[in-house]
N, C-alpha and C positions, 0 to 999 in steps of 0.2 A: 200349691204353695208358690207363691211369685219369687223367682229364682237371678230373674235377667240383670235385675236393678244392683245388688251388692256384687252380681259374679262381674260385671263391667266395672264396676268402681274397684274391685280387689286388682282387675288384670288391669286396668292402668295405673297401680301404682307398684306393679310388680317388678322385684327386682330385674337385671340382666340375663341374660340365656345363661344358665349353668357352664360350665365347663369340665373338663376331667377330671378336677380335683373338688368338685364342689362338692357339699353336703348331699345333693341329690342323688350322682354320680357315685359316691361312695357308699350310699344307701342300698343302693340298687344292685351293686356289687358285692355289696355284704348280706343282699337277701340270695345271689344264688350261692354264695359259701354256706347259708344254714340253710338250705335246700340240699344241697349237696352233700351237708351231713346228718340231713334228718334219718335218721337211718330208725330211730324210735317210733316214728307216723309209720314210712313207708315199708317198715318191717315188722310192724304190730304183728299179724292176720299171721305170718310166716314163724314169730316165734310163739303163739299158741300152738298153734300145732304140731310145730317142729320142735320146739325147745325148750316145750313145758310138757308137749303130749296128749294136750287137749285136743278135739276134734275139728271138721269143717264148721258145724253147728255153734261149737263152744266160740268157733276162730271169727262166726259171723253177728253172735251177739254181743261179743268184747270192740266190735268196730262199731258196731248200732252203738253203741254205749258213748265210743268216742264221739260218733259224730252231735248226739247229742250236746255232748260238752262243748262240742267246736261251737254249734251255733251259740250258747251259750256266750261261750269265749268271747265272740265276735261282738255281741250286741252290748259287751262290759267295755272292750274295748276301743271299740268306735267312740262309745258315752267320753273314757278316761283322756280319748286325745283330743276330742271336742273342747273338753272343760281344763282339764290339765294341761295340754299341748304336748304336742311329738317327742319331747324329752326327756320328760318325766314318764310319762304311757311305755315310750322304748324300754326304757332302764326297768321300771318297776315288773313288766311283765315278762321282759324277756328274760330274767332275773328269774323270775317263778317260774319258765318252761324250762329251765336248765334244771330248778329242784323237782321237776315230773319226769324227766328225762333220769337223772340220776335214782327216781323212785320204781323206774321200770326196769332196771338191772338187779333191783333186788325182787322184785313180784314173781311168781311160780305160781300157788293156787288160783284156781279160777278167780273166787272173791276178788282178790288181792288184784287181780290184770285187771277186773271188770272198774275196781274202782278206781286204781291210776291210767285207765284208759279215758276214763269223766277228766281227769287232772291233764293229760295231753290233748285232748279234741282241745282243753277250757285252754290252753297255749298257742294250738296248732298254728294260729294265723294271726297274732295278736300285731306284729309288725304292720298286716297288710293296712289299716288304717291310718297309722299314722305316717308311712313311704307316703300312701299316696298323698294326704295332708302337704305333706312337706312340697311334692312336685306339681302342688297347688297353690300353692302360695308362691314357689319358688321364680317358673317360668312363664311369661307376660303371653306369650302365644297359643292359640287354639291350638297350632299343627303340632306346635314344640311339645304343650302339656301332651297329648292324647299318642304320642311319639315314646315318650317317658311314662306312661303307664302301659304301653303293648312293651314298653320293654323290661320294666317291673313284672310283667306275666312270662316276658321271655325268658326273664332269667330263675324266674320259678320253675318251669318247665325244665328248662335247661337242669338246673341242680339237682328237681326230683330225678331225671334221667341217669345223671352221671351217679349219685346215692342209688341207684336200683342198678348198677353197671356195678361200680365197683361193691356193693352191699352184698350182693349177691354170691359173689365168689369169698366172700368173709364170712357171710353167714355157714355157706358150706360147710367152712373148718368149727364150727361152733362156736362162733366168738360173739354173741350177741350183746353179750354186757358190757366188751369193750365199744362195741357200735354206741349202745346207748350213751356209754359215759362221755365216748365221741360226740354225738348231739348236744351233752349237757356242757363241752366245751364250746362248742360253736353259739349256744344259747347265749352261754355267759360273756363270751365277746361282743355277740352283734351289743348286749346291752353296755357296753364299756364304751365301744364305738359311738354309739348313738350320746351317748353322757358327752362325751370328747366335742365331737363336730354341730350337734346341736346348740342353739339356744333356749333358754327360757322362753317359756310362755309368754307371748305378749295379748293382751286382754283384748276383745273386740272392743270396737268404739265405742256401740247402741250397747253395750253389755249387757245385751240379752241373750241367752242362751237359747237353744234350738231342740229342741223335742224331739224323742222318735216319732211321735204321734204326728207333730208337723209334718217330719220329714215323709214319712209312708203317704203323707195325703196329696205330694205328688203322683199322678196317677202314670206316668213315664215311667217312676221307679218301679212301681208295684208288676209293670207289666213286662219292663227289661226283666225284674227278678223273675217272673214266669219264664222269659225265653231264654233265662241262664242257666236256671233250674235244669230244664230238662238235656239242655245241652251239656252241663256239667257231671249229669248224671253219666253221658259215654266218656268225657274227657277224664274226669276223676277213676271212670271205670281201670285205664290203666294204672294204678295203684289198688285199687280195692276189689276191683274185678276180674282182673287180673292175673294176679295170684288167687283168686279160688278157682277159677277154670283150670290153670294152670294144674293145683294142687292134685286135682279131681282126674289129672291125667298123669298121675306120677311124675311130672316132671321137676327136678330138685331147684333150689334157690337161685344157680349157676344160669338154669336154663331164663328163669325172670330174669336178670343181670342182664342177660343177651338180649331178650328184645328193650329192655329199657336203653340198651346201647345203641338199638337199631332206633329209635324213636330220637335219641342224642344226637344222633349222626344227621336223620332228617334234622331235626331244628336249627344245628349247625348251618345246614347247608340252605336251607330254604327258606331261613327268617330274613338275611339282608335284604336278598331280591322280590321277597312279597312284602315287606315292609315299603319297599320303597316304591312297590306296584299300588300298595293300600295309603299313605301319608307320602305327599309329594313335599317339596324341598317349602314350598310357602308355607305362608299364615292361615292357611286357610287346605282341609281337608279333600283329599282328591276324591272321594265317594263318599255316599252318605252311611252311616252308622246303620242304618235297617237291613239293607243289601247286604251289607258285610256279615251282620249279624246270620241271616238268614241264611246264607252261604257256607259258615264255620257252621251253622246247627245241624245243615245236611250232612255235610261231608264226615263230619262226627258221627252221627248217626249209623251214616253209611261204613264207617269202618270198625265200630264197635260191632258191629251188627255182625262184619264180617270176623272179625276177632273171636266172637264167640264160637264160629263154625269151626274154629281150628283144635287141630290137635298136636301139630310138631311144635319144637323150638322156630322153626324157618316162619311157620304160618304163622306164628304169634310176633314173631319179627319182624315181621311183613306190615301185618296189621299195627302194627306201634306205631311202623314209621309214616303211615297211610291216614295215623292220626292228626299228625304234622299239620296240615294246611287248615285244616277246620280249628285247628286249636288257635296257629295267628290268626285266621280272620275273627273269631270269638274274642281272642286278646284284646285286639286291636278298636273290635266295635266297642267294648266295654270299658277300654280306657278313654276311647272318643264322646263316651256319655258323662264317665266320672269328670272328667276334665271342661267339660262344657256345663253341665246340669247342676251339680255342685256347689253350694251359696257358700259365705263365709261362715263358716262357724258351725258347718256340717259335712265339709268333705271326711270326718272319720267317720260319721253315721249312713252317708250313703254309701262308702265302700265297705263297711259291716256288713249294710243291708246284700248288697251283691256278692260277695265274699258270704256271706251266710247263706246265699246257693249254692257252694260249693259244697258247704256245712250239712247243709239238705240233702246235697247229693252222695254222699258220703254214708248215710244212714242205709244205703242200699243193698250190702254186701248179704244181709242174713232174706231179704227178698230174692238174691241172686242165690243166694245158696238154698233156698224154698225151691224157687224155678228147677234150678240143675235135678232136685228129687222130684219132680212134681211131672215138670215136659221133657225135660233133658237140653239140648243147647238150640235147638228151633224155638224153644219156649222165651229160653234166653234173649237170641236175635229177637224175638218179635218185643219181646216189650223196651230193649234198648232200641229199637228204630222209632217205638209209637212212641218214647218221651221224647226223640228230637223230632217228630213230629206238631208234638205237639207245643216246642220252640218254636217252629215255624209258624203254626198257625197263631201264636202269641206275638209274633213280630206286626200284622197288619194292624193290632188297637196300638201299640206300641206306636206304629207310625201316626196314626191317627192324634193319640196324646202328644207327639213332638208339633205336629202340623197346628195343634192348637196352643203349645206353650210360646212359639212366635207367631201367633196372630194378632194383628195390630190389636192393642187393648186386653190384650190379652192379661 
């Protein structure tokens, strides 16, 4: 799909660099306050087991469930901010993840979790399409756009972190249903927010609409989604894999809260100076997005890998925060493709499409809990290192498709 011709016409007629108070900037900020309160996503798996009674088994296919719906979720959403635009898509959905969230504080039976778990995956990420939309249209530069999506992932990271810190010592005391209602307040805001600072829809020129079918027939996307996939598989693991390793060694809620702190604390500290090691202060990108990519797929790997060997609070703490650098250079490469690759009238459908790696990788939990019976935790490690393996070995067509979408004639 020829991409170069509208993304250069959209970025010269784009407004000004954002500033602190901009729509972007408040966006971005409002995604890590509903990270930070997601306590209904990142404490699914914890209150099957713990706070309804159901098993590891029960606690791994209520999250297979969800992530089905996530993908789901994604590929409605992406469609409603494409055709809709960012402010009607914010309001209407984030509107319905606050009535799934308020629906998970009444659920107890298996049934009843498996099917408002479909209703949160179909929420879980409904924002991420239309953020990114917004910080595409918003800022006229290469370095500035792909600066403003590794930091739309940083502040995801960030919020799941600090909601698995302080989640975790709440959960303890049984407070699960104020967590949820908690979520279903932060839902209900981002979408007030989003109504307030947003504008209406303003129509493409060519009012043509754009297809997923178009969009997938870039061959760059299809192959980024490979080496996100399985990269996401370790990154997401600390949420979903997480706490089943965790569980499987009796360790209580308090002890997940802790390494989610320990992972908090790396982000904090190591996102300004690798930001600024990975996107220099120009118009233009200090490294190419393949290297990067390839870089966060390993190191991911590599600490998931290790993650699973563990059995303390300390070693799982360890491993959280060891996740850190693989996680910005992944950030970082995937906001450097959404923000480049991305035509008018499809940046919610590409970031679906990518973002429904995460969706992918999310359906893993009842394979991981398969594993844990089957090998034990070497079983584990090996198959979380062969999927960032097999990220990596998805990055060289990957480079191959960019090397052909700027060649002359192309």
């Amino acid at each position: 799909m020829a991409t170069d011709a509208p993304t250069r016409a959209r970025h010269a007629a784009a407004p000004p660099r954002h500033t602190r108070h901009s729509p972007v900037s408040i966006l971005i900020g409002a995604s890590l306050g509903l990270k930070a309160a997601g306590f209904s996503w990142d404490y699914l798996s914890y209150y099957v087991t713990d706070g309804t009674g159901h098993g590891t088994t029960a606690a791994g296919a209520v999250l297979t469930v969800f992530g089905v719906g996530w993908c789901t979720g994604l590929a409605i959403a992406g469609t409603l901010t494409d055709r809709l635009g960012q402010r009607t898509a914010l309001t209407l959905l984030m509107a319905l993840s606050s009535l799934a969230c308020g629906a998970l504080a009444l659920a107890h039976t298996l049934p009843a979790l498996i099917g408002v778990a479909f209703c949160l995956g179909l929420t879980m990420e409904v924002h991420r399409p239309a953020v990114s939309a917004s910080i595409n249209v918003s800022i006229p530069t290469e370095a500035g756009r792909a600066r403003a999506q590794a930091w739309l992932y940083w502040s995801s990271n960030v919020g799941i972190a600090i909601c698995g810190g302080l989640g975790g010592y709440l959960a303890d005391g049984d407070h699960y249903q104020q967590l949820f209602i908690a979520s279903g307040i932060a839902c209900l805001l981002f979408a007030l927010i989003a109504r307030r600072i947003l504008t209406p829809r303003t129509l493409q020129a060519d009012g043509k609409a754009i297809t997923y079918r178009q969009v997938l027939a870039d061959p760059s996307l299809r192959w980024i989604s490979v080496a996100a996939l399985g990269a996401l598989i370790c990154a997401w693991g600390l949420v979903s894999v997480l706490p089943l390793l965790m569980t499987s060694d009796g360790l209580p809620p308090s002890s997940y809260g802790l390494a989610m702190l320990a992972n908090t604390g790396a982000v904090l500290v190591l996102t300004p100076p690798l930001t600024r090691l990975l996107l220099g202060r120009e118009d233009t990108l200090r490294y190419p997005l393949v290297p990067m990519l390839a870089v966060g797929c390993s190191f991911l790997g590599l600490a998931m890998s290790l993650a699973s060997l563990q059995h303390t609070t300390l070693g799982y703490a360890i491993a959280a925060a060891l996740l850190v650098p693989g996680e910005i250079a992944l950030s970082t490469a995937l906001g450097a493709y959404i923000s480049t690759r991305a035509p008018d009238g499809a940046t919610g459908r590409y970031q679906a499409v990518l973002s429904g790696a995460t969706a992918v990788a999310s359906l893993t939990p009842l394979g991981i809990a398969w594993a844990l019976h089957a090998g034990g935790r070497p079983l584990v490690a090996v198959l979380l290192m062969s999927s960032a393996l097999v990220s990596v070995a998805a990055c060289k067509p990957l480079a191959a498709s960019l090397r052909l979408a700027h060649a002359p004639g192309a």
